[in-house]
N, C-alpha and C positions, 0 to 999 in steps of 0.2 A: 403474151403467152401464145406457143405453137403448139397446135394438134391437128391429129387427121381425124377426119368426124366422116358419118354419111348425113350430105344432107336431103333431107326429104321434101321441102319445099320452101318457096321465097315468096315474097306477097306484098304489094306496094298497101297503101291504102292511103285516101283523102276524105272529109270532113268537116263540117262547120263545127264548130265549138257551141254547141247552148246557151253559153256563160256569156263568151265574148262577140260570137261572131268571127272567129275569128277562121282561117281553113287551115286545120293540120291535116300534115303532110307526113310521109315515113312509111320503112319501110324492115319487114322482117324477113327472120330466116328459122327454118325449126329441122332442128337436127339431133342424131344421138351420136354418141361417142362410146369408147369402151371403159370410159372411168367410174361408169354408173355400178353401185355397190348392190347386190339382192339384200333385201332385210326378211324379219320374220313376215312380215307383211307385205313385201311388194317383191314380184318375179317380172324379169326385163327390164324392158330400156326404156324410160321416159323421156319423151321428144323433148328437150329443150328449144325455148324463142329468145333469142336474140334482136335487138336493133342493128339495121346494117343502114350503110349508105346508097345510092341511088345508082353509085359508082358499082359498088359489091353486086348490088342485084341485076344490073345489065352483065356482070361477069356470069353471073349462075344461069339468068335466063341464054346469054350466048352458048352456053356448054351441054344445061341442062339439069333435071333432078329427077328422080335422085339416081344421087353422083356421089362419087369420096373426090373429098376438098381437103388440102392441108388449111388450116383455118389461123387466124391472128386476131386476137383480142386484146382491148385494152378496158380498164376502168376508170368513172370519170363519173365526178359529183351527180348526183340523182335530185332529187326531190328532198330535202330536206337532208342535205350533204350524206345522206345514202350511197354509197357505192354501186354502179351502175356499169355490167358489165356492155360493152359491145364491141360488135366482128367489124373489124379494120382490112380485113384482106382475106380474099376465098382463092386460092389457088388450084383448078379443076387437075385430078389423078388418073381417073376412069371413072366409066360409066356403071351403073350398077341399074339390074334386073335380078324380076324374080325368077327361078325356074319358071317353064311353064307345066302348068298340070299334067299330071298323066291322062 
């Protein structure tokens, strides 16, 4: 699936496991989109995180955030054959800034 999203920030991170010992590794992305619906209860846009590759996040940190990315997802067995979406490809649009204050 293609869309154009803003993304707002990307984030590696590393750790030992407690259980195993073992070091994970990975890395995200947290962004909004305009498909987000208002309910009686919630006004705006909630940042979605995604799982990206190592490859995807050297593309975001090259260009920068936040940025509009046309974005490529795919889903793929999770945790107990859970459906697990992640970003396959971030393609940089422009840059995006706030106003600055008056």
């Amino acid at each position: 699936m293609s869309e154009t999203v803003l993304v707002l920030r990307a984030d590696r991170y590393e750790f030992t496991s407690e259980k195993t010992g073992e070091i994970i590794k990975g890395a995200n992305v947290y962004f909004i989109s305009d498909t987000q619906v208002e309910t009686p209860n919630a006004v705006g846009d909630k940042p979605m995180k995604v799982a990206i590759s190592d490859e995807v996040f050297n593309e975001i940190k090259h260009y920068g955030a936040p940025a509009i990315y046309d974005i490529t997802t795919k889903t793929k067995p999770g945790k107990d054959g859970t459906a697990t979406v992640v970003l396959t490809k971030a393609k940089f649009q422009q840059a995006f800034k706030l106003p600055e204050a008056a």
